[in-house]
C-alpha positions in Angstrom: -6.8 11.5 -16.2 -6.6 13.5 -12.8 -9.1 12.9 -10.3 -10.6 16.2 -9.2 -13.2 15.2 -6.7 -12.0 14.8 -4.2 -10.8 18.3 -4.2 -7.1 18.2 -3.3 -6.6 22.4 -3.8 -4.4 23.9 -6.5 -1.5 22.2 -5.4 -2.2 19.3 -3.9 0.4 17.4 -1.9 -0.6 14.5 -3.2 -2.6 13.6 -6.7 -4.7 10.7 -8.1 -4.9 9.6 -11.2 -5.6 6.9 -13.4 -3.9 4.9 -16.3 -6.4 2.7 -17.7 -7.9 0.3 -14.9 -4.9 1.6 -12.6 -5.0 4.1 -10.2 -1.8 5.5 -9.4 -1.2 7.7 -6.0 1.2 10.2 -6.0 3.0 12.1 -3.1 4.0 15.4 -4.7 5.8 17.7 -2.2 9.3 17.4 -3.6 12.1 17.6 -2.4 11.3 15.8 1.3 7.8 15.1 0.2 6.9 16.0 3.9 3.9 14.5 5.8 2.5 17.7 7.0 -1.2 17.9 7.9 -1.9 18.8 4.5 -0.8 16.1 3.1 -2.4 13.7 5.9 -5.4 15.3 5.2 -5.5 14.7 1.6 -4.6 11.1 1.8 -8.1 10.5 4.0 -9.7 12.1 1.2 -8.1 10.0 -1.3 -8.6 6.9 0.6 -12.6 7.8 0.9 -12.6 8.3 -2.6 -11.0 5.0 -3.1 -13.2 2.9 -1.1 -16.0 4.5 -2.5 -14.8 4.2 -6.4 -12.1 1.0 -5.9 -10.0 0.9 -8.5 -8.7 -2.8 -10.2 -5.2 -1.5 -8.9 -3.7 0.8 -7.1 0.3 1.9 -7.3 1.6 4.4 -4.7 4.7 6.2 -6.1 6.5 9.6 -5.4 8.2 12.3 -7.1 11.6 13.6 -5.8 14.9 12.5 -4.7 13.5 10.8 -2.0 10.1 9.3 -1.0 9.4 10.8 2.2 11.2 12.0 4.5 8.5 11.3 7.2 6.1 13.1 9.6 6.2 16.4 10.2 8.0 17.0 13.5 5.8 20.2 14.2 3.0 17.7 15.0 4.3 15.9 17.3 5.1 19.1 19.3 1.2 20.2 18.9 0.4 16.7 19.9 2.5 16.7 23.1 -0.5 19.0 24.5 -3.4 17.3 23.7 -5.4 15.2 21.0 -3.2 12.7 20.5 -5.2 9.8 20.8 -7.7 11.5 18.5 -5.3 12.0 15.9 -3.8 8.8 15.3 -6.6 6.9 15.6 -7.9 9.0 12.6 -4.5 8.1 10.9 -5.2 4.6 11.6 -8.7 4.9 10.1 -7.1 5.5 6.8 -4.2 3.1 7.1 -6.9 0.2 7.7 -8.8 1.9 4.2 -5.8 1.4 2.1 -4.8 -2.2 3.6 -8.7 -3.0 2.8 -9.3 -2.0 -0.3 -10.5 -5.0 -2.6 -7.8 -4.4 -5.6 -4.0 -5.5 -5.2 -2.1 -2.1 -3.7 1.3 -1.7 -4.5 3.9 0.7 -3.0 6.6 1.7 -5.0 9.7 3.3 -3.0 12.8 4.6 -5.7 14.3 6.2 -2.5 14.8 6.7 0.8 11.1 6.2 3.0 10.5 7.3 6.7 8.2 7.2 9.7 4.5 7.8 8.0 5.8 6.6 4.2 7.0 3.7 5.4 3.9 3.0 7.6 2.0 3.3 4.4 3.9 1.4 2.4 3.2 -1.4 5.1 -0.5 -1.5 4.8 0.0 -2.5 1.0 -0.4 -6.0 -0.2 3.5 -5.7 -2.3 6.2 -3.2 -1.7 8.7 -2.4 -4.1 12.0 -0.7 -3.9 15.2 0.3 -5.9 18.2 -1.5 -5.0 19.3 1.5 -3.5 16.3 2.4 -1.3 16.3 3.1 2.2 13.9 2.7 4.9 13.3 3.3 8.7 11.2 4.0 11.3 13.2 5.9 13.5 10.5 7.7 16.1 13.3 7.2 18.7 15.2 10.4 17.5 11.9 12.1 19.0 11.5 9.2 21.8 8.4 8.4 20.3 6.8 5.2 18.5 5.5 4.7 15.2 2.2 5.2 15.7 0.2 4.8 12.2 0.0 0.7 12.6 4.1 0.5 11.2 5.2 -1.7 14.6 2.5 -4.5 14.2 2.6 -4.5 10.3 6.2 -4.8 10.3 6.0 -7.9 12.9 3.3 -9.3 11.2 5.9 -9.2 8.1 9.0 -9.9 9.9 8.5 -11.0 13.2 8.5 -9.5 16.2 12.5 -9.6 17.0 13.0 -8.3 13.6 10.5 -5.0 14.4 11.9 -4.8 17.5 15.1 -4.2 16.1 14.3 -1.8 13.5 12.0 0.3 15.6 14.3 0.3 18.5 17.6 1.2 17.0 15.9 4.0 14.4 18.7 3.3 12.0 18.4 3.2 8.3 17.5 -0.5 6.7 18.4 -0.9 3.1 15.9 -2.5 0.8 17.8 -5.7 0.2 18.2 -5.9 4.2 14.5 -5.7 4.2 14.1 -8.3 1.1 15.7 -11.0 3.0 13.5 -10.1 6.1 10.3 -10.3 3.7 9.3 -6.7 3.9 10.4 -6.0 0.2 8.4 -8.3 -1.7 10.4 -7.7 -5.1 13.5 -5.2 -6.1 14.6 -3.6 -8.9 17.6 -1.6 -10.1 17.3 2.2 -10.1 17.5 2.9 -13.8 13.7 2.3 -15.1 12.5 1.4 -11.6 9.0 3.8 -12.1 8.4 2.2 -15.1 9.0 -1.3 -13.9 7.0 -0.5 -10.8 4.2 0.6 -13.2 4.3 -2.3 -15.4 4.1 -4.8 -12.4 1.1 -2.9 -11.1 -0.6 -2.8 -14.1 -0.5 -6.5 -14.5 -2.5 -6.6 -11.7 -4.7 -4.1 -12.5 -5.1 -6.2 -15.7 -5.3 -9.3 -13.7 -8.6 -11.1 -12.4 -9.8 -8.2 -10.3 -12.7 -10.8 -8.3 -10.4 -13.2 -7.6 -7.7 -10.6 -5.9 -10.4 -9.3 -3.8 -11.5 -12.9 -2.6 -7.7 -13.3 -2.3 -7.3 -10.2 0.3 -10.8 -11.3 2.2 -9.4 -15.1 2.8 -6.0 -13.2 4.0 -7.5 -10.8 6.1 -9.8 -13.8 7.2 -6.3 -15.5 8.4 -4.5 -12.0 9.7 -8.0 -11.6 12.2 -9.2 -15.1 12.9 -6.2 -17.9 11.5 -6.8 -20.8 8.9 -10.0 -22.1 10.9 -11.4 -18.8 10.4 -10.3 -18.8 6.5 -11.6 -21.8 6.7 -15.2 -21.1 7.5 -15.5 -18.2 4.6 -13.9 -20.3 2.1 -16.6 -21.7 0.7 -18.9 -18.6 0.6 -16.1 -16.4 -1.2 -15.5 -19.1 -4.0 -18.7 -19.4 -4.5 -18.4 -15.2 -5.2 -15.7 -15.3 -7.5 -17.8 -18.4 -9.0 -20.4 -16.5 -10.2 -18.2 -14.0 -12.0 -18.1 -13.5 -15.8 -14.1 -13.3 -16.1 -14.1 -16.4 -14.1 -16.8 -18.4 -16.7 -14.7 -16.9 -20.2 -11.2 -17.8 -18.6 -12.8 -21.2 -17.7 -14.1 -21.7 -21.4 -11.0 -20.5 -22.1 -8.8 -23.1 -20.4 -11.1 -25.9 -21.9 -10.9 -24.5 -25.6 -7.4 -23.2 -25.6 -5.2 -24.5 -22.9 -3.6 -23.1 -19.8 -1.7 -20.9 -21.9 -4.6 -18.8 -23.0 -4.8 -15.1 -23.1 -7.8 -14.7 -22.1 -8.9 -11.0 -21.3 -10.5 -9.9 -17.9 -13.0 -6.7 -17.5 -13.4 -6.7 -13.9 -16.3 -8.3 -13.4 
């Protein structure tokens, strides 16, 4: 099913569309899959549409050889004049949509992902790449800085010498490079890595969908506050998931069947 409200025009950059209780994001604008202000402008509409209509999972793919190969350079010479500020904190607005959606977000990169891509990719709770993925924020070609959250969301990943370094040299990291630094949560080999990428979303979309999202609000408690402030919204967020119905079958479930059960959960 394609989403077709938001209108995205009759050939969108990017399209939404579901599989089951997954939504699946797709950037469409082969073969560099640029991020013009088309396609910027069509991923705030998809991210409004998300927040309003949250799906149990979301997976970000692409079509093409590559993933992205970033930001349109034309911006950043219309930029140089005025409305900078103005623009990227609008591109921040979105970034902080996707990374606070209450569903599990997963970013699946089969191929090389630059500047804006990668910044995306960043804001999701697990990224995903092909063995032979590449990645880089390399803004100092253009002796600018990523500026769509990528520096602070890499630190808060791999540390602050570790984004230092990857900013500052603007070379090409491959995925496994990035897997032992913990930005790659999981790879996979090329051949059948969309539909592994799909599967491993889907079982999250699948999953207890209440319980990810008090997941995500106790880690965002710890990104903005530390443990003591997990800590003090603890209690109130269990209490949430609690009350849920997947949580009471999967309970009656353990207690009837053993851990092993297979029980299945609605959402709700």
């Amino acid at each position: 099913m394609t989403v077709t409200d938001p209108p995205f025009g009759d050939t969108p950059p990017l399209r939404l569309t579901f599989d089951g209780p997954l939504a699946v994001l797709t950037i469409d604008r082969a073969p560099e899959n640029v991020f013009d202000r088309s396609m910027l402008e069509c991923w705030g509409h998809a991210l409004e549409w998300l927040t309003q209509n949250p799906p149990r999972a979301l997976l970000i793919n692409a079509i093409g050889r590559v993933v992205s190969t970033g930001l349109d350079v034309t911006i950043l010479d219309e930029l140089s004049q005025y409305g900078a500020e103005k623009f990227w904190a609008e591109q921040l607005t979105m970034i902080k949509a996707l990374e606070d959606l209450p569903c599990p977000t997963v970013f699946a990169a089969h191929g090389l992902t630059l500047t804006a891509a990668f910044e995306i990719s960043l804001a999701c709770d697990f990224i995903l790449a092909a063995k032979t993925a590449r990645f880089g924020l390399v803004e100092r070609r253009v002796a600018f800085i990523p500026s769509m959250g990528g520096v602070q969301r890499l630190a808060a990943r791999a540390g602050r010498n570790r984004a230092a370094q990857l900013v500052m040299t603007g070379e090409f990291y491959r995925a496994r490079v990035l897997a032992e630094w913990g930005v790659v949560d999981s790879l996979f080999d090329g051949a059948g890595f969309a539909d592994q990428a799909r599967a491993y979303a889907m079982r999250l979309a699948l999953g207890p969908t209440a319980a990810h999202a008090a997941t995500k609000k106790v880690l965002a408690a710890v990104r903005d506050g530390g443990v003591a402030a997990a800590d003090a919204v603890q209690p109130r967020i269990s209490e949430g998931v609690a009350r849920t119905k997947d949580h009471h079958r999967a309970v009656t479930a353990f207690l009837t069947e053993g851990p092993l059960h297979e029980t299945e959960y609605f959402g709700h």
